[in-house]
N, C-alpha and C positions, 0 to 999 in steps of 0.2 A: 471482417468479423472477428478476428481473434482480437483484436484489440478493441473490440468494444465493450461496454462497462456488461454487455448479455451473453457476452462471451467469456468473463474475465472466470465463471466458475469450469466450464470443459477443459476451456485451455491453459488453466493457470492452475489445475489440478495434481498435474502432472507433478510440476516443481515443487508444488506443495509435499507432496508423496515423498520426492528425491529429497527434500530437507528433512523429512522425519526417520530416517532410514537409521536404525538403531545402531551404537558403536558406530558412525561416520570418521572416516580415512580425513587428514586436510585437503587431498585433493577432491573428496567428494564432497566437502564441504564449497572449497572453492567453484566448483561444477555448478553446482545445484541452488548457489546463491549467484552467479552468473546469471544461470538460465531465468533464476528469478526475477531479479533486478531489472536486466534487458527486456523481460514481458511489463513491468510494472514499468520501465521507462517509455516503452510503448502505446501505454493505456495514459498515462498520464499527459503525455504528449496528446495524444490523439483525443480524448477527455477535454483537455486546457478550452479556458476561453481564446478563441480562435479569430479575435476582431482585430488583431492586430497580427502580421506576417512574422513568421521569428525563419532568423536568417540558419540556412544551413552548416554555417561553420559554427556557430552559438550551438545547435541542436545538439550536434558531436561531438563539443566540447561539455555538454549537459552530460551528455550521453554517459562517456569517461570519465567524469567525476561521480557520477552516480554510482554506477557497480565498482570503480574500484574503492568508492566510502563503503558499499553495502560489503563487498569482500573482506575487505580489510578488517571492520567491525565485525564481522561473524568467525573470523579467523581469531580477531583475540579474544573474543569469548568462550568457543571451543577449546585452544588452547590453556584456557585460564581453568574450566571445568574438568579436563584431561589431566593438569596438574594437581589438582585439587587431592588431598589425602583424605577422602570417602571410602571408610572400609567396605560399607554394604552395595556390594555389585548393584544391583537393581536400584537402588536410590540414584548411582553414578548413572546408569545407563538413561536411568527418566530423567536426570538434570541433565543428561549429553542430547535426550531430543527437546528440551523444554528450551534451553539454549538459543533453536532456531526463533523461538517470540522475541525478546529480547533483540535478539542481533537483525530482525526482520523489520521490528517496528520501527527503529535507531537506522535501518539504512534506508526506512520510505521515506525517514524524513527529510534526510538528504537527497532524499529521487525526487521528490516531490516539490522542495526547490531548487535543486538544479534545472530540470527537467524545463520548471516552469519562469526560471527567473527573470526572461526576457518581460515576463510579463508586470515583475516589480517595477522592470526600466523604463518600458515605454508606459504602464497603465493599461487598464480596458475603459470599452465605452459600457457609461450609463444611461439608460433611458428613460423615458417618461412611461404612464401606463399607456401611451397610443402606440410604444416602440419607436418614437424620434429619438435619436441621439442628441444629448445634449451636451454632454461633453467626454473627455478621456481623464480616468481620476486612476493615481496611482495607489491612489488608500483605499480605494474598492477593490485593486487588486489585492492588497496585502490582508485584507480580509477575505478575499476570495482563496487565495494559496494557504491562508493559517487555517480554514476550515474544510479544507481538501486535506492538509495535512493532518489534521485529526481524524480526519476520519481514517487513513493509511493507516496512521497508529491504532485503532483499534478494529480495523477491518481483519485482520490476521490474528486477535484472541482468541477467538474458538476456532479458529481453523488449527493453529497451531497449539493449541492449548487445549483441546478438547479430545484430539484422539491420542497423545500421549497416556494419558490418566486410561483411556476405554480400552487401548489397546492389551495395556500396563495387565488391568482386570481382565482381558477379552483371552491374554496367552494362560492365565491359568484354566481354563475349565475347564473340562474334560472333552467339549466337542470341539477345541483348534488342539490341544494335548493329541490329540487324537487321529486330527487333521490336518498337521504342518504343511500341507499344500494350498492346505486354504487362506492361510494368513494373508498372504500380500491379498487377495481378493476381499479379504474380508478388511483390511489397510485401507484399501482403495473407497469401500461404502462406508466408511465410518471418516475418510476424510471430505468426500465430496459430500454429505450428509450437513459435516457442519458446516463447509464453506457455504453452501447452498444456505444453509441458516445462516451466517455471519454479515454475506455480502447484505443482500436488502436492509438487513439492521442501520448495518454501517453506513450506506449510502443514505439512507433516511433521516439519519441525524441532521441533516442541514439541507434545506432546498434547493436545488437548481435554479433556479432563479428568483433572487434574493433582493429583498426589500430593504433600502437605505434612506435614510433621512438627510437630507440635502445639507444639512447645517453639520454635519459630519464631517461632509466633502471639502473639495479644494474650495476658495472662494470664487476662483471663474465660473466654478460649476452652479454655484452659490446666485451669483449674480447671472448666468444664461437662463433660470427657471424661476417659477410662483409656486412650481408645486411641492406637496408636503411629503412624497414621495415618490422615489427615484428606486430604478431596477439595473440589476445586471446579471451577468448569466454566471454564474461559481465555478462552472465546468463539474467533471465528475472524479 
């Protein structure tokens, strides 16, 4: 369950939360974009079109290249923002958690093909509308992975980009002024709030299983069918 696409708002909440943490340390940067990375390598993995086996020393090696790009990337943008000569504290503080979109978006896209590159190499299978397999096309997958990819990139906008701004407005008002115990609770509903709006959007953008025009494809595939179209499954 954690790693499925109805899980990814409970348990991917958390590291959401640990990225927005105001003034972040490099180590808890590196922390909390780990802990990110490795759940998004998980979901992607587990998500992927699954017709063809991907070997376990490939997975691992996904695996490692994915969080140490997603680390990497969010380390030099925090550093880059920390250097920055921003007189107005508060402006500094909203561009040190605005930070995490940027460096989140830039390291799914590298999860998202690492994660899934086997799937460049070998192809998935397409099918007819009865579900026979007709062939294995490698250009269905690389349409499958470019539109997984986009949706990575903008599945994390409002999640990371929406409670910066509310929180920004949310610490001056007289009832968290008043209430500094309640913040991190009140952190916690104003981020699960938008993920919970973000994910379906995002996921919505392109359908799970996806309509292709045969004359697109490879020509084996070209020459195995009459039909005018051809299905495959995107993953999520």
């Amino acid at each position: 369950m954690p790693f499925r696409m109805s899980g990814y708002v409970p348990f991917g909440t958390v590291t959401v939360i640990g990225m927005l943490l105001p003034a972040p340390s490099l180590p808890t940067v590196v922390f909390w974009q780990w802990m990110n990375q490795s759940h998004n390598a998980a979901v992607n993995y587990s998500n992927r079109n699954a017709s063809k086996p991907t070997p376990t020393t490939r997975f691992l090696m996904s695996y490692f290249g994915a969080v140490t790009s997603a680390v990497t990337i969010a380390l030099g943008l925090t550093t880059l923002v920390k250097r920055a000569r921003i007189s107005n504290p508060s402006l500094k503080a909203l561009l040190q958690r605005l930070v995490a979109y940027p460096a989140t978006a830039t390291a799914n896209i590298c999860n998202v093909v690492l994660m899934r590159n086997h799937e460049l190499f070998t192809g998935i299978e397409v099918k007819d509308k009865e579900g026979h397999v007709v062939g294995t096309s490698k250009i269905a997958a690389r349409k499958a992975v470019s539109e997984t990819t986009l949706t990575r990139v903008l599945l994390p906008l409002p999640v990371l980009v929406i409670p910066p701004f509310a929180m920004q407005a949310l610490e001056r008002t007289k009832f968290l002024m008043s209430r500094p115990k309640l913040y991190f609770p009140v952190q916690v509903l104003v981020c699960v709030a938008a993920f919970g709006f973000g994910l379906p959007l995002a996921i919505a953008l392109f359908p799970q299983t996806t309509q292709v025009s045969p004359s697109v494809l490879e020509p084996e595939i070209q020459m195995n069918t009459k039909e005018t179209t051809l299905y495959y499954n995107k993953g999520l």
